[in-house]
LODO-457617 format. One record per residue (C-alpha): x, y, z. Coordinates in steps of 0.001 Angstrom, whole numbers, padded with zeros to 6 digits, always signed. Layout:
REM LODO-457617
XYZ
...
REM end
This chain:
REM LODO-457617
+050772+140846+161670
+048725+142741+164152
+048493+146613+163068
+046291+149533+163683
+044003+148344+160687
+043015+146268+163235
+041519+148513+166251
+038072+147378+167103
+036702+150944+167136
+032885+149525+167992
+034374+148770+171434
+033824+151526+174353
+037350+151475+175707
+039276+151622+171779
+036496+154524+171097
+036948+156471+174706
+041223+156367+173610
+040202+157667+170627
+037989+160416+172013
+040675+161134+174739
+043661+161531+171800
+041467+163262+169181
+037892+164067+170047
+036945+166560+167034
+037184+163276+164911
+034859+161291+166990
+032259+161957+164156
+034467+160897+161798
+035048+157554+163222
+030435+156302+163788
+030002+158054+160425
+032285+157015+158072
+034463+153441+160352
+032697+151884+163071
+028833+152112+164046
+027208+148455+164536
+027205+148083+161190
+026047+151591+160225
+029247+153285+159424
+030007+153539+155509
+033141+152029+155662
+030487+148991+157501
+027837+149354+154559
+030727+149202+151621
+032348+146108+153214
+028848+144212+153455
+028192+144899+150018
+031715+143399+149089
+031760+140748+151857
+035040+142116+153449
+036838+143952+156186
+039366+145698+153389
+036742+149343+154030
+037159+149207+157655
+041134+148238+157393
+041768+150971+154952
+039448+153797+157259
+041079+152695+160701
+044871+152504+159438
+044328+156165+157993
+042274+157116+161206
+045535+156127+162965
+047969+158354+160570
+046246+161621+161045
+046397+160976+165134
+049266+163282+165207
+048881+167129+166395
+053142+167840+166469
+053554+171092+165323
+054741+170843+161649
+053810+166774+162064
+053091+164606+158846
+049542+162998+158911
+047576+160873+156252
+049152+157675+153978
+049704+157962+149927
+047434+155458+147825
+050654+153055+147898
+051407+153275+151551
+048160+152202+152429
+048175+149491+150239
+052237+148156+151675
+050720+148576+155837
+047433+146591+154719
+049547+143695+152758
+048958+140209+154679
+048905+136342+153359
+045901+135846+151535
+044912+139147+150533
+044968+140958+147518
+046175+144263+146786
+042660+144753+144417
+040480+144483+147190
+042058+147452+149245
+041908+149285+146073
+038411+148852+145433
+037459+149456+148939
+039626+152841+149087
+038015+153762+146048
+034556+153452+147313
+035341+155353+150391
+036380+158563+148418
+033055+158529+146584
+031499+158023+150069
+032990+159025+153089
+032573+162571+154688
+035793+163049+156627
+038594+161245+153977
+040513+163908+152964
+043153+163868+150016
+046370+166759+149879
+049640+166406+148012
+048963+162810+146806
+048248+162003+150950
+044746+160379+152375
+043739+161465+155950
+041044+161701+158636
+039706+165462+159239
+037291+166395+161407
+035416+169133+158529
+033093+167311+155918
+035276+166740+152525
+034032+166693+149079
+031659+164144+149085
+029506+165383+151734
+029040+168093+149821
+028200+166410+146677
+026582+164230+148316
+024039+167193+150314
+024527+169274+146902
+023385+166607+144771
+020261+166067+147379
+018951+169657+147171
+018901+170331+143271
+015420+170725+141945
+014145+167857+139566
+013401+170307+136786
+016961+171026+136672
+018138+167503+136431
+014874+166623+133865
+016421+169866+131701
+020630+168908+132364
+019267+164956+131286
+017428+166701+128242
+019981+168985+127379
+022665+166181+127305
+020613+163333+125496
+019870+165949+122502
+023914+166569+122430
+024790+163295+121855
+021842+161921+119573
+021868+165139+117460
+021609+164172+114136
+024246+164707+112023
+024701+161846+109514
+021090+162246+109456
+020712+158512+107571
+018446+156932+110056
+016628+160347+111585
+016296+163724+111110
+014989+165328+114013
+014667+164079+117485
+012704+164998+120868
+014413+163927+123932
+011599+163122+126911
+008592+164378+125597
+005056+163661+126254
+003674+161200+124199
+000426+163435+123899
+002256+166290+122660
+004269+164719+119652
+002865+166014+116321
+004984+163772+113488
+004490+165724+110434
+007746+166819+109320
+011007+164739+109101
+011644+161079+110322
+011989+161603+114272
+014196+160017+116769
+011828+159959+120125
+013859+159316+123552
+011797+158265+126531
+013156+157499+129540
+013633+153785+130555
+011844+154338+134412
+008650+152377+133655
+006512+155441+133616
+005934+154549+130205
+004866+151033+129321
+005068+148763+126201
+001313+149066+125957
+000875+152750+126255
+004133+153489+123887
+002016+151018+121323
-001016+152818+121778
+000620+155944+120562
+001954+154360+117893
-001739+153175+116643
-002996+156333+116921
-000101+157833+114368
-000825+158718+110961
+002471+158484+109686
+003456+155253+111637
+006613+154934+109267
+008136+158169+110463
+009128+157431+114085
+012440+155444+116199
+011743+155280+119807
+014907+155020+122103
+014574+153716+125608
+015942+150763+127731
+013548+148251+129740
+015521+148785+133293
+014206+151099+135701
+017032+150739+137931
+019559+151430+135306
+017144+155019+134808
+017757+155510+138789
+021735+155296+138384
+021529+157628+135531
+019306+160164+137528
+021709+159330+140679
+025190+159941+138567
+023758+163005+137046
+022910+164766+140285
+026177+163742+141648
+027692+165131+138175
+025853+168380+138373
+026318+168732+142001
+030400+168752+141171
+030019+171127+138293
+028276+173475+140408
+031406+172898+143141
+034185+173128+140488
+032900+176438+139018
+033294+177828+142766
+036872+176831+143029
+039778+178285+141830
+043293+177205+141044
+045391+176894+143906
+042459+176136+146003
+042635+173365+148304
+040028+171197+146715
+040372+172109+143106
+042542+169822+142182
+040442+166899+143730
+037304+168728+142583
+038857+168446+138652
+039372+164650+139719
+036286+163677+140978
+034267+165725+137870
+036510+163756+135631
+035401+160728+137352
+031653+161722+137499
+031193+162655+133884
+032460+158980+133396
+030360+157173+135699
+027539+159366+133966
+028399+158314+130541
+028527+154895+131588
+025133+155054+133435
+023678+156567+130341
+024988+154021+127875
+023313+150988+130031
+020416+152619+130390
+019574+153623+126947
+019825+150481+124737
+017007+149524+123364
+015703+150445+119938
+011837+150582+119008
+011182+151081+115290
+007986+150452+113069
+007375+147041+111850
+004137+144709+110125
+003465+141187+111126
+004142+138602+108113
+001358+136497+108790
-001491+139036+110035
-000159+142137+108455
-000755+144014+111606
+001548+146906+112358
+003412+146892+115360
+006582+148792+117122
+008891+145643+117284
+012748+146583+119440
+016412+145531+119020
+018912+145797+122078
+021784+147400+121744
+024474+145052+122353
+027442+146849+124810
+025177+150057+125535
+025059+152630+123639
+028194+154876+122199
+028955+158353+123093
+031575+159256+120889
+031661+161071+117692
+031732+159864+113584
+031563+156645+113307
+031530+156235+117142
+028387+158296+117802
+025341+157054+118894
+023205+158133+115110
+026238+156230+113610
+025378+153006+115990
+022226+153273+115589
+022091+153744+111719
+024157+149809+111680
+021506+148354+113949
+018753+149557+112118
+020381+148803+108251
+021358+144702+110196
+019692+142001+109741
+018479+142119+113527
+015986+145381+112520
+015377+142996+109320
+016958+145493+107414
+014506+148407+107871
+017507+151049+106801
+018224+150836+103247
+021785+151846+103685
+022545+149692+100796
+020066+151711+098643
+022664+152721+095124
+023609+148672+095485
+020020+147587+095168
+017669+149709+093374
+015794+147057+091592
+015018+145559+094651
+013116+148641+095789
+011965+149798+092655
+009753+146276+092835
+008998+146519+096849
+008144+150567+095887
+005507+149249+092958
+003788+146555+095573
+003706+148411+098479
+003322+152665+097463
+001286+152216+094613
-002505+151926+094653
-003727+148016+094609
-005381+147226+091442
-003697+146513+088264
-005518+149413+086349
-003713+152245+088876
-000391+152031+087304
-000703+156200+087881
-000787+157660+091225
+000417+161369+092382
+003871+160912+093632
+003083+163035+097092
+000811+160104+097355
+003385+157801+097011
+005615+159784+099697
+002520+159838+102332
+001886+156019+102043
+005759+155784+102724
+005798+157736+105831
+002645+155789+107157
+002968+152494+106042
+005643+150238+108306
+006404+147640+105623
+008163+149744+103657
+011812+150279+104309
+013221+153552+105126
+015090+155036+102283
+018357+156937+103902
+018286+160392+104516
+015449+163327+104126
+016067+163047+100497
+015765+159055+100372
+012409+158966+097982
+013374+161350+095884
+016834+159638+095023
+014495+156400+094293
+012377+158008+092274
+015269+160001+090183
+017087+157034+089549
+013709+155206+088646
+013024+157753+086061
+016429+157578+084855
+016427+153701+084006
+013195+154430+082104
+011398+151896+085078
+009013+154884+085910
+007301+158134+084782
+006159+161288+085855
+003875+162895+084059
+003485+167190+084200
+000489+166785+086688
+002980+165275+089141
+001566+161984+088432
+003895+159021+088203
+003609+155618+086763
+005282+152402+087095
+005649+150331+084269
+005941+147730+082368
+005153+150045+079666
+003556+149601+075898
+006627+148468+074043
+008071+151918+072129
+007154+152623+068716
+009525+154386+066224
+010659+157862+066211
+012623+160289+064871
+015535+163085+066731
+015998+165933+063818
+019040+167891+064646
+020110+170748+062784
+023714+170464+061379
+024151+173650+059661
+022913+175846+056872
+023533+177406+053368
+023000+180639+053541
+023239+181070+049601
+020671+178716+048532
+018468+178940+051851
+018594+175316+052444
+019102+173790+055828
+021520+170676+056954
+019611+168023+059105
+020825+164916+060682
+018540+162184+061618
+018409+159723+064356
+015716+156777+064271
+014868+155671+067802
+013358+152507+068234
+013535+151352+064778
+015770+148244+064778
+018983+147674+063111
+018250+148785+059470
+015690+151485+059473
+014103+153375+057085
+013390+157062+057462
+010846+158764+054662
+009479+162046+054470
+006747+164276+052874
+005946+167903+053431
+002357+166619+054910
+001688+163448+056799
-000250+162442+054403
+002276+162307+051855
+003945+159980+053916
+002418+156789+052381
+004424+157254+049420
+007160+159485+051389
+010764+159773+049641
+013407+157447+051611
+016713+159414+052895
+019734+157906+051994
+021811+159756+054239
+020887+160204+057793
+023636+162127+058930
+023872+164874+056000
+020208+165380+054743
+019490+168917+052847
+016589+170572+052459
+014439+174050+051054
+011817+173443+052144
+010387+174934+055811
+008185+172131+057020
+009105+168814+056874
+007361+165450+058178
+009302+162546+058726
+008119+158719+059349
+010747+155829+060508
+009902+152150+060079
+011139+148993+060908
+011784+146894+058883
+012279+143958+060968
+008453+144216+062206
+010116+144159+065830
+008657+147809+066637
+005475+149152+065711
+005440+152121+063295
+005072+155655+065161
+003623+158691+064392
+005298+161059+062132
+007556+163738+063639
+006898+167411+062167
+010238+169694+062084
+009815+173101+061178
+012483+175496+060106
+014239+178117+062377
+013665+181087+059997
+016622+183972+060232
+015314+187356+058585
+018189+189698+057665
+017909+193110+056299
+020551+195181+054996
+020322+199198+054365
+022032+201002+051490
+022075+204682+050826
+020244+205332+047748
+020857+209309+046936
+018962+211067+049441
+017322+208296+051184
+017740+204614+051986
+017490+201110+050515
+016019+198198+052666
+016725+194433+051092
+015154+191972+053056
+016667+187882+053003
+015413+184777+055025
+016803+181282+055361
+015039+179037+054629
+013610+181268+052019
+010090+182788+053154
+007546+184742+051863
+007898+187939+053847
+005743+191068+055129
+006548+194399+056523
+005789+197288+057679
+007140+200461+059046
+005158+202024+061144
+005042+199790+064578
+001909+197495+062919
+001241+193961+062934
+003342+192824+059651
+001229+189867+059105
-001246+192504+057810
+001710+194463+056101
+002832+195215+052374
+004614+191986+050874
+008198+191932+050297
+009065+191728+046385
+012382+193203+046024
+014357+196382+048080
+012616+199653+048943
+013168+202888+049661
+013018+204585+053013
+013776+208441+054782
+016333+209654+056530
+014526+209700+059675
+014598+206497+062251
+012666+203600+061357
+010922+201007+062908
+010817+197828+060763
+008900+194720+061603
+009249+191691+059106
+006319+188255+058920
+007981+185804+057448
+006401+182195+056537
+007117+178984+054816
+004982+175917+055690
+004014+175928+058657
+007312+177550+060092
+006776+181480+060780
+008676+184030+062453
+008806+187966+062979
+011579+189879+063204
+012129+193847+064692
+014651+195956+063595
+015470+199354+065224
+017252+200955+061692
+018651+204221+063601
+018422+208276+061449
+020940+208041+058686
+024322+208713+060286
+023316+207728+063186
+026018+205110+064434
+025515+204546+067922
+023776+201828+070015
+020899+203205+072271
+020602+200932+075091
+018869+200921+078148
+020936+199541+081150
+017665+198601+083056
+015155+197099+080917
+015681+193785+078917
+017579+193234+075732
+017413+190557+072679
+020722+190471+070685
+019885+189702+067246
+021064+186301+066066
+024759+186717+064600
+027350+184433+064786
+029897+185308+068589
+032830+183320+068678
+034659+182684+072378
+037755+181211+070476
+040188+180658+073921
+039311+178414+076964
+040078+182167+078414
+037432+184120+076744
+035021+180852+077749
+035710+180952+081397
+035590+184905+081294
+031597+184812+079787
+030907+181840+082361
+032660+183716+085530
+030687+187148+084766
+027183+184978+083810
+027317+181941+085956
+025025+183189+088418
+022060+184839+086449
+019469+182394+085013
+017993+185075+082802
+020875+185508+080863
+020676+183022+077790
+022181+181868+075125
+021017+179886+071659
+022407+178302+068986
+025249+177056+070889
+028326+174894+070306
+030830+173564+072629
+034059+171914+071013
+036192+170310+073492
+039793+169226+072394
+041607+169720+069569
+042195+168191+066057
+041058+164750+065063
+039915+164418+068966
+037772+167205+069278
+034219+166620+070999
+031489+168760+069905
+028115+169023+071665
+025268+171354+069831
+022154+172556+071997
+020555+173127+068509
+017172+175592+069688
+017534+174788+073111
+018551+177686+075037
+021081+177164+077677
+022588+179440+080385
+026083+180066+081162
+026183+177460+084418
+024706+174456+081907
+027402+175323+078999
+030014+175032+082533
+028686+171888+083444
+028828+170067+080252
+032641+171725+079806
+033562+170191+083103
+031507+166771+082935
+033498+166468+079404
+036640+167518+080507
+036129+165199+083546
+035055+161927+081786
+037509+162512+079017
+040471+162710+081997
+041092+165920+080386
+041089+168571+083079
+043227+171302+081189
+041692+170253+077370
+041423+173703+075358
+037216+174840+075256
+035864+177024+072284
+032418+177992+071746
+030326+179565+069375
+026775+181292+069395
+025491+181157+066374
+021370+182497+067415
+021786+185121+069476
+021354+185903+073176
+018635+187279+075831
+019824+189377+078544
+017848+190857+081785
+019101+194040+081380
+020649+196011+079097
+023830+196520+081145
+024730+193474+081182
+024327+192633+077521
+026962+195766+077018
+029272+193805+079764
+029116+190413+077733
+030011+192688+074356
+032811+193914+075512
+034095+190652+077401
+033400+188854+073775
+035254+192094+072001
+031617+192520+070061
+030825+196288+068358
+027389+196631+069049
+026022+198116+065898
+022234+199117+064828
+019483+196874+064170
+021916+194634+066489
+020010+194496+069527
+015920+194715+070480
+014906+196623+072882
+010971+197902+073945
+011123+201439+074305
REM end
């Protein structure tokens, strides 16, 4: 059981053999086997309270004895372990010691799979002397540099931006929620990272990331020299050197005893926080349990950090949960953003976003665009309002009083009258509508029997809904005044022209041809006569209170062509433009989609066909070709329709930037353009 493991190289005579046999690895054998205790092999084996070091070092000592020409030296990994088997040890111990000595010794050598002694320095001298001599800038800038790779934000839930080892004096938080890293080497204490935290306006806008070892921080500096050091080596190498292959090994080895180092280290999480009982705002910390993760997706650090921060453990201070529970912060929003007081129900909403980045009891709302998807979905259930000065305000509000949506339905274009349907809002289950054509009439206002087909002359209406349960208080009356179309039509009449003038509603019209105001012009009382020559014919209509003027450009008689200018803007007159095929639709969308100014009014979509045919009317509002896409798709998406046949029709004409593009959407449409159809300034 006695083997050459078991040389006592401390003593003079084993050493002077040695010397005689081999004396170029005399300094292998004090620096890295036997020294009084100085040796590494010496120094590993008191830290694991063992002889396996000094067994493994002396056996492979003894196989690289040899100098026979063409002789083999050195032991593989399992050869050492089969010579060093004996009762009552275990194979694990050799293992561990071996593997210690290849991080450590200066003269173990590794070739073809075989460990031996050589009398050069091996690798990790020189990482070891590398890792010595690189400046500390370099390893503060590598430490930087790999920190920010791995706690980039990319989910960006819990943080936006982050600074990795900054000085506390030269954060300015004004921007985005940032993730500050500080190293965990005691440099900076609890006290002076609170301290910086006081003086913060926004106190709500700031994670802190450290650890509360400084030791751990001194293995993380340590691995990352020793990491760096064998980059630097491995980029000198090439393939087929002898050390590459080990070099590849040991930087494999180093990144992971890096990433390890890093993940102890870094695994603790300081966040903003307020004291229950005292109110006072503090920086309280969570550990993170089993270091911190390195990986990517759902394995990345943001991603760990984002479930420790939406847990119970950070009491929830992520509102990853946010779409499941908007009441619940609609409510915490109203006590904690808004104003105290119950008279400041209004408050501007940048207000409300400031006291949200400097106030610590208020959660964090996930994302950069967190407040704004509160406040959207607030305004959407009615719970909030914002006003045009950017004011919003919380309710309860007044309970609603009664209304009145007027919709146009359609027209007769014989009699002048105009179709109306009419919705009460907030007028109980049997409400009356009545109407007058002045609110004062309304006291003893006619009642409309039918709300969905209601006919009218007249071009100023005022309507009044009631309830006649008593549940909602009566409103104030809703005015609707008529969208007045002026026509004209021109007839030869011998050698000149006749102009006949027609408006629906009917109107009582002015004009006049010569480029004047026609509110000040002759009144319309039947056709007249105009010259051969180009006219310019402005028309004042009026009935009620609805008014509207018209231009027409009536070209020289026989003069059939369309002057347009491709650069300046153009009005087509209102006609009715049918786009009768889903392909026509999509052709007007696909040429318009991306030009705002382009728009359209009087619009209807139908959607479907038959009996099952949706219709949606934008009535006067006037819509662009990317809203009439959206509501297509949104229909054709809800109705589980995707391929459901689209018309529409444009029944008030269109405004285009310029005038090419009005002559493009003509001839998509298959439109003649033909005098007095278009409006254009000169």
């Amino acid at each position: 059981l006695i083997g050459t493991q078991h040389l006592a190289l401390n003593d003079d005579q084993v050493r002077d053999e040695i010397e005689r046999i081999a004396p170029k690895l005399l300094p292998a054998v004090t620096r890295d086997i036997a020294d009084m205790g100085n040796a590494i092999a010496e120094t590993i084996d008191a830290e694991l309270d063992t002889d396996a070091a000094r067994q493994v070092m002396t056996l492979l000592l003894a196989s690289s004895l040899s100098r026979a020409v063409g002789g083999r030296i050195g032991l593989s990994e399992s050869e050492v372990i089969e010579f060093l088997a004996a009762p009552g040890r275990k194979p694990d111990e050799f293992l561990q010691a071996l593997q210690r000595l290849r991080e450590q010794a200066w003269y173990l050598h590794r070739e073809d799979q075989r460990l031996f002694v050589k009398e050069t320095e091996n690798l990790s001298r020189q990482i070891e002397r590398n890792a010595k001599e690189v400046p500390q800038p370099k390893i503060d800038q590598a430490l930087i540099n790999r920190l920010t790779g791995i706690l980039q934000p990319d989910r960006r839930q819990a943080y936006q931006d982050v600074q990795v080892l900054p000085r506390l004096d030269e954060i300015r938080l004004s921007g985005p929620r940032t993730l500050i890293v500080i190293k965990p080497d005691g440099k900076v204490p609890p006290s002076e990272l609170q301290n910086f935290f006081d003086y913060q306006q926004e106190k709500n806008n700031l994670l802190v990331l450290t650890g509360q070892d400084s030791h751990l921080a001194d293995a993380v500096e340590h691995r990352l020299r020793e990491l760096y050091a064998i980059e630097q080596i491995h980029k000198r190498l090439k393939a087929g050197d002898t050390l590459f292959e080990e070099a590849r090994d040991r930087l494999e080895e180093a990144e992971d005893r890096f990433a390890k180092a890093l993940s102890a280290a870094y695994n603790r999480v300081y966040f903003p926080s307020a004291d229950p009982i005292d109110g006072r705002h503090f920086l309280a910390n969570v550990t993170i349990d089993n270091g911190l993760k390195l990986g990517k997706g759902e394995q990345s650090a943001e991603a760990q950090i984002e479930t420790l921060l939406a847990s119970p453990r950070a009491n929830y201070k992520l509102a990853a949960n946010l779409t499941d529970s908007f009441g619940e912060y609609f409510a915490m929003a109203e006590e904690v953003l808004w104003p105290s007081g119950k008279d400041n129900r209004r408050t501007p909403w940048k207000d409300v976003v400031a006291r949200a980045k400097s106030n610590p009891d208020w959660p964090w709302m996930p994302g950069s665009g967190g407040m704004d998807t509160l406040k959207a979905e607030a305004l959407k259930q009615g719970r909030w309002r914002l006003g045009e000065d950017g004011y919003i305000e919380k309710g309860p509000f007044p309970k609603d009083k009664t209304t009145v949506n007027v919709s146009i339905v359609g027209s007769q274009p014989d009699t002048g009258a105009t179709i109306l349907s009419l919705t009460p809002r907030h007028a109980g289950e049997s409400p009356v509508v009545v109407y007058a054509t002045r609110p004062e009439g309304l006291v003893n206002g006619q009642s409309i029997e039918d709300l969905d087909s209601f006919t009218t002359t007249e071009g100023t209406l005022y309507f009044l809904a009631r309830d006649t349960t008593g549940h909602y208080e009566t409103g104030t009356p809703v005015r609707w005044t008529a969208e007045l179309k002026i026509r004209h039509q021109v007839e030869p009449a011998a050698d000149k022209r006749r102009v006949t003038l027609a408006c629906t509603p009917k109107a009582t019209l002015t004009y006049t041809l010569d480029g004047s105001n026609p509110r000040d012009g002759l009144p319309y009382e039947g056709p007249f006569e105009i010259g051969a020559a180009a006219v310019r014919l402005l028309v004042y209509g009026r009935t009620g209170e609805a008014n509207k003027t018209a231009d027409f450009q009536i070209p020289a008689s026989g003069d059939k062509t369309v002057q347009i200018n491709d650069t300046k803007p153009v009005k087509l007159q209102p006609k009715r433009i049918g786009l009768d095929t889903t392909d026509r639709v999509f052709g007007v969308i696909n040429r318009f989609r991306d030009q705002p100014g382009t728009l359209f009014k009087g619009v209807r979509i139908e959607i479907g066909e038959g009996e099952k045919t949706v219709t949606v009317r934008f009535q006067e509002r006037e819509v662009t070709a990317s809203v009439i896409e959206g509501v297509i798709n949104s229909l054709r998406q809800l109705l589980a329709e995707d391929q459901a046949p689209v018309v529409v029709n444009i029944s008030d004409g269109a405004h285009f930037d310029t005038g090419f593009a009005a002559k493009e959407f003509a001839k998509l449409v298959g439109l003649e353009l033909k005098p007095g159809d278009v409006v254009q300034e000169a």
